[in-house]
C-alpha atoms as one frame of an Amber mdcrd trajectory, in Angstrom:
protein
 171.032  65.744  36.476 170.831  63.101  39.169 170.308  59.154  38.340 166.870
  58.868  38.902 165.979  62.092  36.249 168.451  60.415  33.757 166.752  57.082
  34.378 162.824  59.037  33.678 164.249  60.490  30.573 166.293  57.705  28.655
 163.721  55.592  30.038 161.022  57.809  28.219 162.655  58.018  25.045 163.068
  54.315  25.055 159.359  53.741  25.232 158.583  56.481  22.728 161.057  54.405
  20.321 159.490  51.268  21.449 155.912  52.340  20.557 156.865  53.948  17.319
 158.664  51.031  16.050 155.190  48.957  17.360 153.485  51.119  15.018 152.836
  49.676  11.892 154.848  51.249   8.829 153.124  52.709   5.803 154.739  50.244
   2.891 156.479  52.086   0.146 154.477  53.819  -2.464 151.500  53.217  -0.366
 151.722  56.592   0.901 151.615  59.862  -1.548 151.171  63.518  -1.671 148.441
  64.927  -3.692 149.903  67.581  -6.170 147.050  70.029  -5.550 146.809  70.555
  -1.635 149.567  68.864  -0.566 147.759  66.577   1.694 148.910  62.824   2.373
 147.075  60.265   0.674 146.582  56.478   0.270 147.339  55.614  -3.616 144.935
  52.271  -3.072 142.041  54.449  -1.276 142.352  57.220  -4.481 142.141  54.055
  -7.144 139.007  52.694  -5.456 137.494  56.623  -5.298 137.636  56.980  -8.652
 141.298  58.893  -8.868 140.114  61.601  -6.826 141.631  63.315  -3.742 139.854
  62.230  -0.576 140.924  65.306   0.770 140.489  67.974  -1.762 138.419  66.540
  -4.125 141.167  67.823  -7.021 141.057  65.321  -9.837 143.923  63.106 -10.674
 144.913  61.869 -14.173 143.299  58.499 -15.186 145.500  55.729 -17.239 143.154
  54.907 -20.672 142.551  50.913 -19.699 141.477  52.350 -16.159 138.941  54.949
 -17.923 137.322  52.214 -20.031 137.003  49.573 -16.865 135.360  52.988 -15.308
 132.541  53.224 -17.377 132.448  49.943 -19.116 129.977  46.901 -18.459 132.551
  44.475 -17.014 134.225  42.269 -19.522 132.741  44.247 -22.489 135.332  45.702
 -24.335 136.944  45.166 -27.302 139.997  46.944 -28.050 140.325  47.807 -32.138
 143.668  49.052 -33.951 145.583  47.877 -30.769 149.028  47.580 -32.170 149.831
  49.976 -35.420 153.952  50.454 -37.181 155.114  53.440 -35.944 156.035  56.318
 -38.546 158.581  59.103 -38.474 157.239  60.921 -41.217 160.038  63.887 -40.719
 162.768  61.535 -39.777 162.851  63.405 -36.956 166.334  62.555 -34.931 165.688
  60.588 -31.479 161.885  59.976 -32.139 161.895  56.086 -32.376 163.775  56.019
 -29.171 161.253  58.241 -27.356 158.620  56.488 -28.417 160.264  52.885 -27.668
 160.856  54.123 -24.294 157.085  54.818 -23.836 156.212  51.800 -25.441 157.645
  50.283 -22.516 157.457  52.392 -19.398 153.334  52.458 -20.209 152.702  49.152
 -22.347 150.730  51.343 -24.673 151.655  51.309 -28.375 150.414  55.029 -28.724
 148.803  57.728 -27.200 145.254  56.583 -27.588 143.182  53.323 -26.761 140.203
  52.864 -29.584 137.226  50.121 -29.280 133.699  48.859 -28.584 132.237  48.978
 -25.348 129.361  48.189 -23.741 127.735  51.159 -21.256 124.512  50.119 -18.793
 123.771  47.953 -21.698 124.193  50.476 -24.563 126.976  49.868 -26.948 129.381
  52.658 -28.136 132.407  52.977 -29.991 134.965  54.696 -27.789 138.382  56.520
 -27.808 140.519  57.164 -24.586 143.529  59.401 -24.842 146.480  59.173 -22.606
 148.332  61.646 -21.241 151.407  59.130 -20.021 152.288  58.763 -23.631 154.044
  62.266 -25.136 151.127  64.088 -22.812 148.741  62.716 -25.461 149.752  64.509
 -28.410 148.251  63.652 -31.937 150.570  62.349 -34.640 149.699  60.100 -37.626
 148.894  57.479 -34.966 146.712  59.296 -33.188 144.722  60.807 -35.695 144.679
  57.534 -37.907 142.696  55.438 -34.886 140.961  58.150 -33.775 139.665  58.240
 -37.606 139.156  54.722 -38.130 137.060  54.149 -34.897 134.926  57.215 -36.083
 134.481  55.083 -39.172 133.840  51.940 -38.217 131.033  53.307 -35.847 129.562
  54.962 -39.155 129.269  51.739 -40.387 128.001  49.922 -37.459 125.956  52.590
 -36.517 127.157  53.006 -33.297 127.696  55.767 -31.219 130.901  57.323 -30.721
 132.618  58.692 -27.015 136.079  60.279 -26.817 137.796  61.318 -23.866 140.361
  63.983 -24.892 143.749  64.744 -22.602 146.725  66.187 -24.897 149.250  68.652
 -25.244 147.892  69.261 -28.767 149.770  68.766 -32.332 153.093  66.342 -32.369
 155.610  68.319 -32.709 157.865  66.028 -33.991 155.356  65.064 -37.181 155.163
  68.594 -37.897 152.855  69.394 -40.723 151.408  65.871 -40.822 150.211  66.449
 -37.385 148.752  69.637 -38.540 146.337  67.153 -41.103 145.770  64.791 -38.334
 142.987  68.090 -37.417 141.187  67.826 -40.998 141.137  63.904 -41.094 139.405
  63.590 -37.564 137.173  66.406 -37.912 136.418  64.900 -41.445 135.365  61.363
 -40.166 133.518  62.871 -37.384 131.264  65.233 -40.223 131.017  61.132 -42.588
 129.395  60.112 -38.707 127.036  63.224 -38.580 125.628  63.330 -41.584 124.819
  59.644 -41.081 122.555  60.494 -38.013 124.829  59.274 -35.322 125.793  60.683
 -32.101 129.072  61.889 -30.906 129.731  62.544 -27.121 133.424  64.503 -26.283
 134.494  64.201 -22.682 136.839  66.961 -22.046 139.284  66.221 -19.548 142.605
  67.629 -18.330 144.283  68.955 -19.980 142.832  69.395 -23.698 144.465  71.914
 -25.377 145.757  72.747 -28.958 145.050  71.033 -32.069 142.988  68.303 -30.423
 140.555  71.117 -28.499 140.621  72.532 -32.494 139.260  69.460 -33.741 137.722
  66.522 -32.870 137.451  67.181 -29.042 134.950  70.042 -29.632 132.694  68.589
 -32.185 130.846  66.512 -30.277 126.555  66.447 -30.391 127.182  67.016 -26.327
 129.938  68.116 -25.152 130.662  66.697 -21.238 133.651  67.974 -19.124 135.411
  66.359 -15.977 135.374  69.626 -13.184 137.829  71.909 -13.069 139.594  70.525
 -16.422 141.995  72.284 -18.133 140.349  73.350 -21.866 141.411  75.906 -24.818
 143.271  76.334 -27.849 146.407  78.204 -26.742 147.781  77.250 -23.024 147.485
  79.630 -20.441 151.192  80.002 -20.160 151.758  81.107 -24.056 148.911  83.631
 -23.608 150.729  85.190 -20.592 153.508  85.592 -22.895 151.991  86.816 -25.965
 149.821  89.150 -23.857 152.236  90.086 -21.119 149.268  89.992 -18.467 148.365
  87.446 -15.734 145.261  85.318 -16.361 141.918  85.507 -14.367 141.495  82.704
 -11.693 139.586  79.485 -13.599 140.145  81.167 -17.050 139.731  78.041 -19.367
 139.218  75.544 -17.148 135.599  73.773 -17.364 133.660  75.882 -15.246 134.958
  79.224 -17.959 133.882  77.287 -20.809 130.415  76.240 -19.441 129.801  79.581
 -18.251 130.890  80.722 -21.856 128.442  78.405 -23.802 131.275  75.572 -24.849
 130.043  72.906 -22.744 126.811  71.065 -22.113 127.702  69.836 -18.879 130.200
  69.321 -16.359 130.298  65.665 -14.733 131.526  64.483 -11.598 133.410  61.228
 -12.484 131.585  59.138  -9.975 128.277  59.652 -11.914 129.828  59.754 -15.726
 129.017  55.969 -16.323 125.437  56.583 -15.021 124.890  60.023 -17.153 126.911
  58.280 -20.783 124.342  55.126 -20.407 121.203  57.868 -20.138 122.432  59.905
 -23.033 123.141  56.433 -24.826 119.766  55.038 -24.167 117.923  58.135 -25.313
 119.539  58.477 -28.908 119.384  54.662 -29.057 115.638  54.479 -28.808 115.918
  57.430 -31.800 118.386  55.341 -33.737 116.004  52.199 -33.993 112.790  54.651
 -35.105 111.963  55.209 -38.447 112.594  58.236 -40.472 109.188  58.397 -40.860
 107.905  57.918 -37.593 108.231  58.834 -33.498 109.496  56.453 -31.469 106.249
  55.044 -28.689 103.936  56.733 -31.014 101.102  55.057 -33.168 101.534  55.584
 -36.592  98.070  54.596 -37.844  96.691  58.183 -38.024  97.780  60.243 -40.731
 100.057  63.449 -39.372  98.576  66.551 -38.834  95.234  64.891 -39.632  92.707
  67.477 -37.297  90.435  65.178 -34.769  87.012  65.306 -34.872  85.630  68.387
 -32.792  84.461  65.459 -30.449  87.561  64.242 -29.633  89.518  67.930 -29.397
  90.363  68.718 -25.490  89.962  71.823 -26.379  86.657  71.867 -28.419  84.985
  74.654 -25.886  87.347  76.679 -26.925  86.242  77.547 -30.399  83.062  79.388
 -29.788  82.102  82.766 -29.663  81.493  85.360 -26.880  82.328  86.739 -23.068
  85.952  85.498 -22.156  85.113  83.612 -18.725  87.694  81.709 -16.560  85.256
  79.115 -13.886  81.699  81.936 -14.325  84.414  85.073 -14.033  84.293  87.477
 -16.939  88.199  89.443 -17.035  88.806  92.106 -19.348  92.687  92.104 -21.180
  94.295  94.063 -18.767  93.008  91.612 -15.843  94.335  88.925 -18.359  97.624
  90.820 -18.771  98.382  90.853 -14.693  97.542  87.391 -14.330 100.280  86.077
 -16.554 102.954  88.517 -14.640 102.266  87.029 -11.672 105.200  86.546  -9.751
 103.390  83.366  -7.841 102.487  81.966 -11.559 103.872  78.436 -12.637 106.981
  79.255 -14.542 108.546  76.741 -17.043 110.682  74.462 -14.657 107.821  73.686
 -13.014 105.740  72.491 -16.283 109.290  70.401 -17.087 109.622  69.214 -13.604
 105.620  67.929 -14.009 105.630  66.374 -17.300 108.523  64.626 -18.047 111.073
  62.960 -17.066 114.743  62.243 -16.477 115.283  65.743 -18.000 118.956  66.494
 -18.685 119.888  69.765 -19.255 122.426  71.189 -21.596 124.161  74.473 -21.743
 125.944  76.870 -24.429 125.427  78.197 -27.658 128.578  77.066 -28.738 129.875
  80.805 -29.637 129.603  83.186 -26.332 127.805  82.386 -23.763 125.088  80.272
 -21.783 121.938  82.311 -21.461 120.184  81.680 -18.056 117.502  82.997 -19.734
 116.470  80.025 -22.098 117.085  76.503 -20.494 116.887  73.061 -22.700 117.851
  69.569 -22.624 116.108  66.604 -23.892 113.815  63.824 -21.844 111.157  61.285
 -21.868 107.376  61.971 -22.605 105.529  58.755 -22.438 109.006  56.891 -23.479
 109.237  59.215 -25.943 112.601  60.946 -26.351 111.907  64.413 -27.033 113.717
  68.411 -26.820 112.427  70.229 -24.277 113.000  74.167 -24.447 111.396  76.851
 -22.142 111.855  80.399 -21.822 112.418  80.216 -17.986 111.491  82.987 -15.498
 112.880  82.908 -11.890 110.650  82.368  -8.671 112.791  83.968  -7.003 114.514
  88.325  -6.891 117.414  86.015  -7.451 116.645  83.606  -9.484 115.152  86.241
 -11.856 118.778  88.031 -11.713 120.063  85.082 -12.896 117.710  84.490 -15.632
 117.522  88.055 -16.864 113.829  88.371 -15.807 113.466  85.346 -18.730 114.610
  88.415 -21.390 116.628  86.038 -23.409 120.049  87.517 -25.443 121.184  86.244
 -28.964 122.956  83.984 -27.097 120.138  82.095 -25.333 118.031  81.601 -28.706
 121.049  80.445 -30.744 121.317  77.714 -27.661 117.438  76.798 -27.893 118.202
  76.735 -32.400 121.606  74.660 -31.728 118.970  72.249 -29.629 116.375  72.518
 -32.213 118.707  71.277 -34.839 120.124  68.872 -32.331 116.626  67.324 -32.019
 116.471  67.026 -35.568 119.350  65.177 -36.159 117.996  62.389 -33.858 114.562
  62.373 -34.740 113.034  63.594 -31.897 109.633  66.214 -31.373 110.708  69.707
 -30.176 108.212  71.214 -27.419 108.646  74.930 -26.261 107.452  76.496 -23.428
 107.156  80.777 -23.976 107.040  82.850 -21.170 108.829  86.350 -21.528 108.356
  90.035 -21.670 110.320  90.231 -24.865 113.875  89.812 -26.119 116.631  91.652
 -24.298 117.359  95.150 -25.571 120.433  96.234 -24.209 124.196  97.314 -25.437
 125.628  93.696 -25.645 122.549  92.365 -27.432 122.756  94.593 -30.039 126.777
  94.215 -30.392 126.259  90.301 -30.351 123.229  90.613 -33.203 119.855  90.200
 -30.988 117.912  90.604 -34.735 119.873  88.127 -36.899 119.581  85.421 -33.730
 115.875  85.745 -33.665 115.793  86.211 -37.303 117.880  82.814 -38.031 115.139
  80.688 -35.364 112.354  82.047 -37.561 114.493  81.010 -40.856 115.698  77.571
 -39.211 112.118  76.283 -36.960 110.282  77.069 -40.383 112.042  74.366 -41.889
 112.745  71.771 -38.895 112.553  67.947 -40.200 110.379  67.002 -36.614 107.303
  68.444 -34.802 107.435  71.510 -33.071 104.701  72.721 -30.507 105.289  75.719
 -28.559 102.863  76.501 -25.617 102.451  80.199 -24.517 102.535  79.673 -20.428
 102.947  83.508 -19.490 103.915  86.284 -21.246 104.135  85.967 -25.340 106.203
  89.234 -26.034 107.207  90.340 -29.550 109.992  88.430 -31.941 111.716  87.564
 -28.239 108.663  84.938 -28.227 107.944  84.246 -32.178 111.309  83.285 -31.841
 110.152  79.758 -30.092 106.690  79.911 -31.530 107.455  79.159 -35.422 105.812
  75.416 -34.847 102.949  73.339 -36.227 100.625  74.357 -33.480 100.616  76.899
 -30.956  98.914  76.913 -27.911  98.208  79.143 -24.801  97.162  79.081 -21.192
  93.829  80.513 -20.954  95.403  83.693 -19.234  98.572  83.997 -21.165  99.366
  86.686 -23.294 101.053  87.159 -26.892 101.239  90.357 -28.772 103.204  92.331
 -30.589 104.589  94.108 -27.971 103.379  95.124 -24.487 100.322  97.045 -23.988
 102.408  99.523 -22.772 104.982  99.768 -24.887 102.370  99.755 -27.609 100.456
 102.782 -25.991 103.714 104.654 -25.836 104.262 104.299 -29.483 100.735 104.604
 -30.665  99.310 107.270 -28.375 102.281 108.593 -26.507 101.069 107.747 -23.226
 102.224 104.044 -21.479  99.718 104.826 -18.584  96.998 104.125 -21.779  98.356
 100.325 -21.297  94.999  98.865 -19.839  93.370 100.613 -23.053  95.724  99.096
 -25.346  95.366  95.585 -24.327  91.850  95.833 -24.942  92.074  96.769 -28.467
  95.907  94.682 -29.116  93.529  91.421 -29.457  96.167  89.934 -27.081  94.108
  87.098 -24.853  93.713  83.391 -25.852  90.131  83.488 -27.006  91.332  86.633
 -29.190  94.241  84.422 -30.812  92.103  81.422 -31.403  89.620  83.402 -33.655
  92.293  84.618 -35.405  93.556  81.621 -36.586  96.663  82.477 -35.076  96.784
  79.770 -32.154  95.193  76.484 -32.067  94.253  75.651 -28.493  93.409  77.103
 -25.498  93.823  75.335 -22.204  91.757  76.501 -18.868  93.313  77.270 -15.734
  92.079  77.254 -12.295  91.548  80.174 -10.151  94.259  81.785  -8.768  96.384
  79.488 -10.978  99.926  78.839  -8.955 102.557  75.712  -8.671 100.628  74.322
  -5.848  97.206  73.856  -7.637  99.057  73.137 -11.291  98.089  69.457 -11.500
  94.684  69.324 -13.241  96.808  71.822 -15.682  99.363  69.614 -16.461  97.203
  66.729 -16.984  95.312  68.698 -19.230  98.335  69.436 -21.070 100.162  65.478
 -20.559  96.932  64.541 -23.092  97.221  67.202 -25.373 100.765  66.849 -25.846
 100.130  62.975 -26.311  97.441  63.482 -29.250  99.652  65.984 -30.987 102.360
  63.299 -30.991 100.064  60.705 -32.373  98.932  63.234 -34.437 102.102  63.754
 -36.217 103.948  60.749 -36.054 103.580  59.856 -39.270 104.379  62.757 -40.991
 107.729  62.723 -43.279 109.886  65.475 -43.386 108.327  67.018 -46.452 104.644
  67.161 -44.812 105.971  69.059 -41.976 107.790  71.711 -43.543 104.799  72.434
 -45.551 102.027  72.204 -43.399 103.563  74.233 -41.276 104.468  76.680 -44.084
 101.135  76.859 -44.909 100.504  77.389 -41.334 102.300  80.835 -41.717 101.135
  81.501 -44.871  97.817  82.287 -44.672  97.887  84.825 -41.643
């Protein structure tokens, strides 16, 4: 190599190691590696985003104080319980030391942070457990704030929020940590049964004798994605079973999918979702037993309006069945509510109330696509919202099971039915299917007890019910959201016994008799409403679809409104037996 290539390369190198040492340098600790993709990451960027991975959007652990400045109004809380003698109550060897040690490597004096916050103006009683201290684990400690914060919200009447992260029982405390499971649970049932709310935010990782107590007894359960979430962790169930685990079994996503979870909540909008969940049950919490909150409570409940003042007063005569000078026979009837271009229940949700949050999950097996619920606002009125929900879509339909709910989807719209009576608030129903699902799993997860148990439970609900026929009204599959104080149908809706043809296949042993048997089933609104067996019957439009739904749903916006005048007044006693009476005499 001659001078001048020597001189080209050192000189190269030398202004390589000149501009890297011009760069500026990353300062240490700055710089990390997120523990999910691997990817380089700025610690001070991933504090600002909410601990999440720029890159990957993977969820990082969040230290308790952090949570609460997360979702708190700034400068609101008060911490409760704060510092608390630690207990050994096996005199277990080396346990003060641990917990010393953690006393001082996370300046927390346990393993959960207990208080009163304040959230978009809505105060709360809250519980934050960390995972820095023994990975969150519940000992005396543990359980003991977790129990006193439940009961100190009982008697302030406040709301209670727990975020749950742990690694389950102590093992250390043994058996006492066991109890820790009873005496949490136990202050959370004292909370219930005084009318208050409880919201559980699942987190990861929530596992063992905290997902077996406290953490899944919330009124809603929310869950951070992805979160790790079950009794047993995945690893000892590899072991006991000898078989590797399904990708995402027991994270979030498994148990929303399985009915466990209401909703899954991207931390950036949890503060925003807590203070609308908040705001609803507080407006509740204020009413009186006795009467709907934004309602007028001068007119007796159930009280009947004068045939003058009933939107539906045209209704109750005699004669032809005409929709706008048309006369349609049953069978015409029946193919207009099938429709597929027919407004289906999201869009009567979508148009008549609002902020709408839906929940999810039966709490045993499953969510059923096939029933959707959640609660909302009508008029500023908090209220349950349930539908039977058909698809607009081949795929949508897939999804919803062609709105042919399973056991599971009416023991979601009961668990929200009962929900709704906790809190005071009016339970509306929208019915719109072909019948209950009749197939292998139904039957094997008790399709006749579930609709059996709405009949037994909506009988006796402490709140108003009204269930409006929209579509199809088929068999128990729609009594089974139709035991209410009034029921009321579209003017080409259906509800029968069973299909037309079904019913000609039993009675006459020919389904292409179908058009025959809707004429004599008695099936159409008019037919109901001289039965007694509906009370209103509201007109459609011609060629009734989503785009020309509006004079519909303002028809219905001042129905709904008089019925909730109409029974705001009524104590708990009136309802159940005006509506039994309802029932009786048919």
């Amino acid at each position: 190599m001659n001078l001048k290539d020597m001189f080209k390369k050192t000189s190269g190198r030398s202004h390589y190691i000149s501009l890297r040492r011009s760069q500026p340098e990353v300062p240490a600790g700055l710089l990390r590696k997120c523990n999910k993709c691997g990817a380089a990451i700025i610690a001070e960027d991933v504090k600002k985003g909410y601990y999440i991975c720029p890159q990957c959007r993977g969820y990082f652990r969040v230290h308790a104080y952090r949570r609460i400045e997360m979702i708190a109004d700034e400068g609101s809380f008060e911490e409760w319980d704060k510092e608390m003698d630690f207990v050994n109550p096996l005199e277990f060897s080396g346990y003060e030391d641990k917990i010393n040690h953690l006393k001082e490597r996370t300046a927390l004096n346990e393993a959960v942070v207990t208080g009163k916050v304040m959230i978009g103006g809505n105060p709360a009683a809250v519980g934050v457990c960390d995972g820095r201290f023994m990975m969150a684990s519940m000992g005396w400690i543990v359980g003991e704030k977790i129990a006193r914060a439940v009961e100190r919200a009982t008697e302030e009447k406040l709301p209670v929020i727990i975020f749950t992260c742990s690694g389950g029982a102590r093992m250390q405390e043994g058996i006492v940590s066991l109890m820790q499971m009873a005496k949490t649970s136990a202050a959370i049932k004292k909370h219930s049964d005084a009318g208050q709310l409880y919201v559980s935010v699942l987190t990861d990782p929530t596992t063992g004798g905290v997902t077996a107590s406290f953490a899944m007894l919330g009124d809603i359960i929310l869950a951070e994605p992805k979160a790790l979430i079950g009794f047993a962790g995945p690893r000892v169930i590899e072991q006991t079973i000898g078989q590797k685990l399904p990708k995402g079994f027991q994270r979030a996503e498994f148990l929303l999918d399985h009915g466990f979870v209401d909703r899954i909540v991207e931390r950036e909008e949890l503060k925003d979702v807590l203070a609308q969940i908040l705001k609803m049950h507080h407006t509740n919490s204020i009413s009186s037993e006795k009467n709907l909150p934004g309602t007028d409570d001068t007119q007796p409940a159930g009280q009947e309006m004068p045939d003058k003042d009933r939107p539906d007063k045209e209704d109750a005569g005699e004669g032809k069945e005409i929709q706008n000078g048309e006369s349609l026979s049953a069978w015409e009837r029946v193919q207009i509510s099938r429709k597929k271009d027919r407004p289906v229940s999201t869009d009567y949700i979508e148009a008549l109330f609002a902020d709408f949050m839906e929940f999810h999950g039966d709490r045993c097996f499953k969510d059923d696509h096939a029933i959707i619920g959640g609660i909302a606002y009508f008029h500023g009125t908090p209220v349950t919202v349930i539908a039977q929900a058909k698809g607009k879509t081949t795929k949508e339909n897939l999804d919803r099971n062609f709105s042919m709910p399973s056991p599971d989807g009416y023991r979601k719209a009961l668990r929200l039915m009962k929900q709704a009576e906790k809190f005071g608030r009016p339970v509306i129903c929208f019915v719109d299917t072909p019948g209950a699902f009749c197939g292998l799993e139904a039957e094997e997860r008790g399709q006749g007890e579930a609709i059996a148990r709405n009949l037994f439970e909506m009988s006796g609900l402490k709140v108003p019910v009204l269930s409006v026929v929209i579509g199809e009204g088929g068999s128990g599959g729609a009594l089974a959201m139709a035991v209410a104080d009034e029921v009321w149908m579209l003017e080409n809706a259906i509800y029968s016994v069973l299909s037309p043809e079904g019913f000609a296949s039993i009675l006459w042993k020919d389904s292409k008799r179908a058009s025959e048997a809707a004429e004599v089933m008695k099936l159409t609104a008019r037919d109901l409403k001289r039965l007694g067996i509906i009370e209103q019957v509201v007109q459609e439009p011609i060629d009734f679809n989503s785009e020309n739904m509006e004079t519909v749903c303002q028809d219905l916006d001042g129905r709904i409104a008089v019925f909730l005048e109409n029974y705001a007044g009524c104590s708990a006693e009136e309802l159940t037996e005006k509506r039994y009476a309802r029932f009786r005499k048919m």
